[in-house]
C-alpha positions in Angstrom: 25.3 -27.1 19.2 23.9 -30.1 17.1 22.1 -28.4 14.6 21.7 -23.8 14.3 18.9 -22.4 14.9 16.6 -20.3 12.8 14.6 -17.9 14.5 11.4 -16.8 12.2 8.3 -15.4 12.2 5.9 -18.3 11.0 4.1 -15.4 8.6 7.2 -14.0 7.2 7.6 -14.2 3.2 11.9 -13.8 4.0 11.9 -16.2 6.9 10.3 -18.8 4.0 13.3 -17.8 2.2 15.7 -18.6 4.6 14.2 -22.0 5.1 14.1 -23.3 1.8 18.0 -22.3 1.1 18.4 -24.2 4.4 16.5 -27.3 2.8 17.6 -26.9 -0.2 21.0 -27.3 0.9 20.3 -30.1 3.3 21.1 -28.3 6.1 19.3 -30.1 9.3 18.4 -26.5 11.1 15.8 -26.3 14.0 13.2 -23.8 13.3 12.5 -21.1 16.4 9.4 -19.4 16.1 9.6 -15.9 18.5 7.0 -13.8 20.1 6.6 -10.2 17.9 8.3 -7.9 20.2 11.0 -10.6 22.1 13.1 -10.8 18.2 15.2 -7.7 18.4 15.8 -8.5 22.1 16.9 -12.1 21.2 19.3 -10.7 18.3 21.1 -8.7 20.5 21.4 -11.2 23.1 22.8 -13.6 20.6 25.4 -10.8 19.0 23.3 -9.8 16.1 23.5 -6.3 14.9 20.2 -6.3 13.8 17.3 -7.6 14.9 15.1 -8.7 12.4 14.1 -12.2 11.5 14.9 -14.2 10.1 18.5 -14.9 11.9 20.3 -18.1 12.0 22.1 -19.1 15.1 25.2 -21.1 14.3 28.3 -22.4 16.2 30.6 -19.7 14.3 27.7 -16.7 15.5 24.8 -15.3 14.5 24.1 -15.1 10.4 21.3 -12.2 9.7 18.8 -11.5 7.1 18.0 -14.2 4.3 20.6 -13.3 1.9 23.8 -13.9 4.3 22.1 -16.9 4.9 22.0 -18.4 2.0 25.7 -17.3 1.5 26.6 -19.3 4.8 24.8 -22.4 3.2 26.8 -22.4 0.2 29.5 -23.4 1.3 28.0 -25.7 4.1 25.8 -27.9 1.8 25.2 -31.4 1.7 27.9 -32.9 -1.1 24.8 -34.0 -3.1 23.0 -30.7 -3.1 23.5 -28.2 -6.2 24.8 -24.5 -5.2 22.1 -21.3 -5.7 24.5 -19.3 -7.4 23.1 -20.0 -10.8 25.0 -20.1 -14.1 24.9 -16.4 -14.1 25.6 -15.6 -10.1 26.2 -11.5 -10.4 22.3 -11.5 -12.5 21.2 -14.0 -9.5 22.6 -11.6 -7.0 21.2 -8.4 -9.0 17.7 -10.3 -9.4 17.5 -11.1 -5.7 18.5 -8.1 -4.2 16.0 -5.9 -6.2 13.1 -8.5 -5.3 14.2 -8.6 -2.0 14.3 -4.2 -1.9 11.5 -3.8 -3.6 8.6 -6.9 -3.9 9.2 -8.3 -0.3 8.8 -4.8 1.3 5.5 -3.9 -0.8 3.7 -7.4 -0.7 4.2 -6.9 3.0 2.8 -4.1 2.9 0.1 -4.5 1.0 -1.0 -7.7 2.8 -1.0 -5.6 6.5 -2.4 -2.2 4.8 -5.3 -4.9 4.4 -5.5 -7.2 7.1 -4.1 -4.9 9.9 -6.6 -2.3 9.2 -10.0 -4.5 8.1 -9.1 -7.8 10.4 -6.7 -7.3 12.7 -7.7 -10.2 14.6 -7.6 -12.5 11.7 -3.4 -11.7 11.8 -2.8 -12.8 15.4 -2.5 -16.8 15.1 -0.2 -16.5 12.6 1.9 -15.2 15.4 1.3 -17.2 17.4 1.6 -20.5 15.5 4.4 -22.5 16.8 4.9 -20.9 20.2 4.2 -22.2 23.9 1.0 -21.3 25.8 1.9 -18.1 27.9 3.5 -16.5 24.9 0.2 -17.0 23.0 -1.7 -15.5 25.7 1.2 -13.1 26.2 0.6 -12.2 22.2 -3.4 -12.3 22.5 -3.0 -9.7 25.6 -0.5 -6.8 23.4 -1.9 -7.3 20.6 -4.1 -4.0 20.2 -1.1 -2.6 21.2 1.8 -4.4 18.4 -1.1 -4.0 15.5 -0.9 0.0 16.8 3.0 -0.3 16.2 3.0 -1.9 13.4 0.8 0.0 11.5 2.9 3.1 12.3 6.0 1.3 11.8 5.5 0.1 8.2 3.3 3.0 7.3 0.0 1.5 7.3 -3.7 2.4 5.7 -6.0 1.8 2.6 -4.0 4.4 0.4 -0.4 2.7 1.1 -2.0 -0.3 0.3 -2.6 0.8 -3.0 -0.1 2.5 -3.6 2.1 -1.0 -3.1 -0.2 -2.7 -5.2 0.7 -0.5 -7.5 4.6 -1.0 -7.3 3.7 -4.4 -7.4 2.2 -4.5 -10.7 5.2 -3.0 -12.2 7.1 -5.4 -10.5 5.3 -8.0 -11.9 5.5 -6.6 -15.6 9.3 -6.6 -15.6 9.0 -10.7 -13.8 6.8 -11.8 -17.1 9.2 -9.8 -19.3 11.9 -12.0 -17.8 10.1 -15.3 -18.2 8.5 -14.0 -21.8 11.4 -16.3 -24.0 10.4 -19.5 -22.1 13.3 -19.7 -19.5 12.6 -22.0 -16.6 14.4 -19.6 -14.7 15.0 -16.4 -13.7 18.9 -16.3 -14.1 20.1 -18.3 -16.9 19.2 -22.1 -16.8 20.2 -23.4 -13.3 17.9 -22.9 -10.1 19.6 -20.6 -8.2 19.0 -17.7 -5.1 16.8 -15.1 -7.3 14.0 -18.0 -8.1 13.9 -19.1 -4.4 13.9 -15.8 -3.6 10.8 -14.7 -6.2 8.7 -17.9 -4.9 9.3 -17.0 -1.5 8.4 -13.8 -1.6 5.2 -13.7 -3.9 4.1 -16.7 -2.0 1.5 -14.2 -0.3 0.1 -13.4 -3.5 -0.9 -17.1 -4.8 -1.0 -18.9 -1.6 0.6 -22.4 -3.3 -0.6 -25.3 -1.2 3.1 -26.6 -0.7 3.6 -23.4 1.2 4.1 -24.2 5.2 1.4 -21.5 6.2 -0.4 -19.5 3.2 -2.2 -22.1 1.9 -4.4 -22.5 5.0 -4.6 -18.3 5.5 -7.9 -16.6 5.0 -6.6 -13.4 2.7 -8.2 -9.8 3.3 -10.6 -8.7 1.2 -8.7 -6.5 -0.9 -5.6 -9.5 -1.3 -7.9 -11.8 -1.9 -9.7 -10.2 -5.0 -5.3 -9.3 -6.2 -4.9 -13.0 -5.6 -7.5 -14.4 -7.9 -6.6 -10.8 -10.7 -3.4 -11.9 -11.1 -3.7 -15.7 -10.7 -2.9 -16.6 -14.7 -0.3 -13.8 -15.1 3.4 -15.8 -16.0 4.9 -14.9 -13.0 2.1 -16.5 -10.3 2.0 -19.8 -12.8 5.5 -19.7 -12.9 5.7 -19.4 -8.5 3.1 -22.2 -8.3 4.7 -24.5 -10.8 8.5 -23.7 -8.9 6.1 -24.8 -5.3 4.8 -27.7 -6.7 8.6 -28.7 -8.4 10.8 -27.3 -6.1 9.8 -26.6 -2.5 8.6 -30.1 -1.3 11.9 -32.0 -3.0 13.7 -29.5 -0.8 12.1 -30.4 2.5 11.8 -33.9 1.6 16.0 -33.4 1.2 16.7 -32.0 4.7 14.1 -34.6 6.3 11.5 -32.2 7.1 7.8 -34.0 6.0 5.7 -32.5 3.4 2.7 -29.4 4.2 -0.4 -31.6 4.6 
């Protein structure tokens, strides 16, 4: 195959992840946007133990989940591109694994405890960005039916919502403790897999204009008002300063044009 293939949701906070290791790296990748409900199908078919996105199909196999991809880039990067591992790679790892347990699950949830329950409609193109007619309609025609699944899946409503915003916000305190004594970054003083991994993943919660789809998303109600709350705490500065720095100098390196 010329170039593997990562399969995403265009919404996903950890499919954003995956793609800007992939950049980052200067790995030329071709980005596969799937219909909610195919993914798991298309895992297996591809020899993926699990089935959710994002997945990376490569001439060695199938790479899954957004960690094990950014190990398979490590050692696949362009000579020219710096490793992720940071100065400090076990506080990296630790960093990134507890964002990646704890943040990513709750903004997630959070965002669809909102929008899921107030707008549901307002969730379906971001689907259905990126894929051919008849799987848009296909999308348009279930949808009742995956917002049903969903919402049962991930444990859905007004009171889960809170309750993640209320992880969150500890999350959040113990992000601007980190950042308190002025570091640039999370893990010692070399960009590495925890700060791609915070940006990414709070990207739903400051919507950074570099951002391939959040800056164009109209937010819930209840996101919205969180968005412009914690808009001047150090963390969001420090995600929208690491956007404006970071994430267009790594598409720019894998050839992929800037967000409009």
């Amino acid at each position: 195959m010329d170039k593997p293939i990562l399969y995403i949701f265009n919404i996903s906070h950890y499919c954003e992840k995956a793609r800007w290791a992939l950049d980052h790296f200067g790995i030329a990748h071709q980005a596969q946007h799937v219909m909610v409900g195919t993914h798991r199908r298309i895992a297996r078919k591809l020899g993926a133990r699990h089935g959710s996105v994002p997945f990376l199909h490569t001439a060695g196999g199938v790479v899954a989940g957004s960690s094990a991809i950014i190990d398979w880039g490590e050692s696949r990067r362009a000579a020219d591109a710096p490793s992720l591992a940071g100065d400090d790679p076990q506080q990296a790892r630790a960093i990134e694994k507890r964002l990646d347990d704890i943040a990513g699950v709750h903004v997630r949830r959070f965002y669809y405890s909102d929008a899921l329950t107030s707008d549901p409609a307002s969730v379906r193109p971001l689907f259905s960005n990126g894929l051919p007619l008849w799987q848009r309609i296909a999308v348009t025609l279930a949808w009742p039916k995956v917002v049903a699944m969903m919402i049962k899946g991930m444990d859905l409503g007004p009171a889960q919502g809170q309750e993640s915003r209320a992880i969150l916000e500890g999350e959040l305190a113990w992000l601007d403790g980190l950042l308190a004594d002025g570091r640039p970054f999370l893990a010692g003083a070399q960009f590495s897999r925890a700060d791609i991994t915070a940006a990414s993943l709070l990207a739903p919660l400051v919507a950074p204009k570099e951002h391939p789809v959040y800056a164009s998303v109209v937010f819930p109600p209840a996101l919205a008002t969180t968005i412009v709350a914690w808009a001047q705490r150090p963390t969001m500065r420090w995600v929208r300063q690491t956007y404006a720095t970071r994430r267009v100098l790594a598409r720019m390196s894998c050839g992929a044009p800037a967000p409009a």
